[in-house]
N, C-alpha and C positions, 0 to 999 in steps of 0.2 A: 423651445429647444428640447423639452422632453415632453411634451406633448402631456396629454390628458395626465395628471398626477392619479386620478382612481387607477388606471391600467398599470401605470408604473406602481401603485403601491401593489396592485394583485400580483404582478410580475416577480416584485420583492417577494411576497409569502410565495410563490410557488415556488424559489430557488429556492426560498431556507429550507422548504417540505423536501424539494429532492437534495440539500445538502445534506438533511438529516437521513432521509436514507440511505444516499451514499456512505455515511458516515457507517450507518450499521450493518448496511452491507460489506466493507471494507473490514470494520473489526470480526465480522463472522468468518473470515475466510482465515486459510492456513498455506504457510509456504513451506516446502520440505527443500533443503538442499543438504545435496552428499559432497562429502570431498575425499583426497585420497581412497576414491576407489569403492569406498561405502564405511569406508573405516570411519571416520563420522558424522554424522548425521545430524543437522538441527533443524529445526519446527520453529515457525516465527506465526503470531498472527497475523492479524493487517494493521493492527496498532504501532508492530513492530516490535514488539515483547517475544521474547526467546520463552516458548511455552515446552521444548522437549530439549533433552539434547541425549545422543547417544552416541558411544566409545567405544570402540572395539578394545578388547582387552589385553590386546597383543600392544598399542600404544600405552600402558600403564607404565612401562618399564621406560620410554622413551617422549621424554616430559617438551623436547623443542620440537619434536614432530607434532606432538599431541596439539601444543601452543600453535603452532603455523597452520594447521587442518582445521582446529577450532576458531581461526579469526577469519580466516578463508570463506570458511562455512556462515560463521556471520554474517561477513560485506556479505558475501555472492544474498544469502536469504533478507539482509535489509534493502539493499539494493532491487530486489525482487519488488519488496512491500512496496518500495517510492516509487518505481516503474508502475506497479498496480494503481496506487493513486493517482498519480498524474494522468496514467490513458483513462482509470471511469471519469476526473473531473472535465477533461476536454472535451471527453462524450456525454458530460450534461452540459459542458453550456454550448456543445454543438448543437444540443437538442432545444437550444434557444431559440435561434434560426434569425435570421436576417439581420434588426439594428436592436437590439434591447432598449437602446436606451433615447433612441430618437433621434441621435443626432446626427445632421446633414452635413 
Protein backbone atom coordinates (compact mmCIF):
# COMPACT_ATOMS: atom_id res chain seq x y z
CA UNK A 1 0.00 0.00 0.00
CA UNK A 2 2.69 2.53 0.54
CA UNK A 3 5.25 0.94 -0.96
CA UNK A 4 9.00 1.05 -0.04
CA UNK A 5 8.87 2.58 3.78
CA UNK A 6 12.86 4.13 2.93
CA UNK A 7 11.17 6.47 0.09
CA UNK A 8 8.18 7.35 2.19
CA UNK A 9 10.39 8.13 5.01
CA UNK A 10 12.69 10.40 2.70
CA UNK A 11 9.38 11.84 1.25
CA UNK A 12 8.40 12.75 4.96
CA UNK A 13 11.84 14.69 5.60
CA UNK A 14 11.60 16.42 2.35
CA UNK A 15 7.97 17.99 3.15
CA UNK A 16 9.04 18.85 6.66
CA UNK A 17 12.41 20.69 4.92
CA UNK A 18 10.01 22.63 2.58
CA UNK A 19 7.32 23.03 5.29
CA UNK A 20 10.09 24.79 7.18
CA UNK A 21 10.82 26.92 4.63
CA UNK A 22 7.62 27.84 3.72
CA UNK A 23 7.19 28.66 7.07
CA UNK A 24 10.05 31.16 6.85
CA UNK A 25 9.41 32.41 3.83
CA UNK A 26 5.76 33.30 4.83
CA UNK A 27 6.78 35.07 8.15
CA UNK A 28 9.39 37.14 6.13
CA UNK A 29 7.02 38.76 3.87
CA UNK A 30 4.68 41.96 4.61
CA UNK A 31 1.22 42.96 3.64
CA UNK A 32 0.29 46.68 3.31
CA UNK A 33 -3.63 47.40 2.99
CA UNK A 34 -5.22 51.01 2.93
CA UNK A 35 -8.61 51.73 3.49
CA UNK A 36 -10.78 55.01 3.19
CA UNK A 37 -8.65 56.25 0.66
CA UNK A 38 -5.11 55.86 2.37
CA UNK A 39 -6.61 57.46 5.50
CA UNK A 40 -5.33 54.24 7.15
CA UNK A 41 -2.99 52.11 6.61
CA UNK A 42 -1.84 48.69 8.28
CA UNK A 43 1.19 46.38 7.79
CA UNK A 44 0.64 42.60 8.71
CA UNK A 45 3.35 40.01 8.53
CA UNK A 46 2.86 36.63 7.15
CA UNK A 47 2.47 35.38 10.71
CA UNK A 48 -0.35 37.71 10.71
CA UNK A 49 0.82 39.98 13.40
CA UNK A 50 -0.27 43.73 12.79
CA UNK A 51 3.49 45.03 12.64
CA UNK A 52 2.51 49.05 11.43
CA UNK A 53 -0.41 50.75 11.63
CA UNK A 54 -0.92 54.36 10.36
CA UNK A 55 -3.94 57.23 10.95
CA UNK A 56 -4.38 60.11 9.27
CA UNK A 57 -4.93 62.75 11.71
CA UNK A 58 -7.98 64.26 10.44
CA UNK A 59 -9.78 60.78 11.74
CA UNK A 60 -8.49 61.72 15.51
CA UNK A 61 -11.57 63.76 15.99
CA UNK A 62 -13.91 60.99 14.47
CA UNK A 63 -13.53 57.75 16.69
CA UNK A 64 -16.57 55.34 14.65
CA UNK A 65 -14.83 56.19 11.34
CA UNK A 66 -11.56 55.62 12.75
CA UNK A 67 -13.00 52.10 14.43
CA UNK A 68 -14.72 50.83 10.89
CA UNK A 69 -11.26 51.83 8.46
CA UNK A 70 -9.28 50.13 11.20
CA UNK A 71 -11.16 46.71 11.32
CA UNK A 72 -11.59 47.09 7.38
CA UNK A 73 -7.93 47.40 7.13
CA UNK A 74 -7.37 44.35 9.33
CA UNK A 75 -9.80 41.49 7.66
CA UNK A 76 -8.79 42.97 4.16
CA UNK A 77 -4.60 42.55 5.45
CA UNK A 78 -5.29 39.08 7.47
CA UNK A 79 -7.39 37.90 4.78
CA UNK A 80 -4.34 38.73 2.53
CA UNK A 81 -1.96 36.56 4.97
CA UNK A 82 -4.37 33.29 4.76
CA UNK A 83 -4.93 33.76 0.85
CA UNK A 84 -0.81 33.92 0.90
CA UNK A 85 -0.65 30.71 2.83
CA UNK A 86 -2.92 28.57 1.43
CA UNK A 87 -1.74 29.47 -2.64
CA UNK A 88 2.48 28.79 -1.29
CA UNK A 89 1.09 25.32 0.68
CA UNK A 90 -0.89 24.12 -2.50
CA UNK A 91 2.16 24.97 -4.49
CA UNK A 92 4.38 22.73 -2.34
CA UNK A 93 2.46 19.76 -2.39
CA UNK A 94 1.84 20.44 -6.10
CA UNK A 95 5.40 20.18 -6.18
CA UNK A 96 4.92 16.62 -4.94
CA UNK A 97 3.67 15.45 -8.10
CA UNK A 98 1.67 12.20 -8.92
CA UNK A 99 0.64 9.77 -5.70
CA UNK A 100 2.82 10.58 -2.42
CA UNK A 101 1.71 8.21 -0.86
CA UNK A 102 1.34 5.00 -3.00
CA UNK A 103 -1.89 4.41 -2.98
CA UNK A 104 -3.78 2.68 -5.85
Amino acid sequence: MFGNLGDMSKMLEGMQENAQKLQTELESKTFNVKSGGGMVEVSMNGKGEVIDISIDDSLMNDKESLQILLIGAMNDAYAMVETNKQNSTLGMLGGLGGNPFGVK
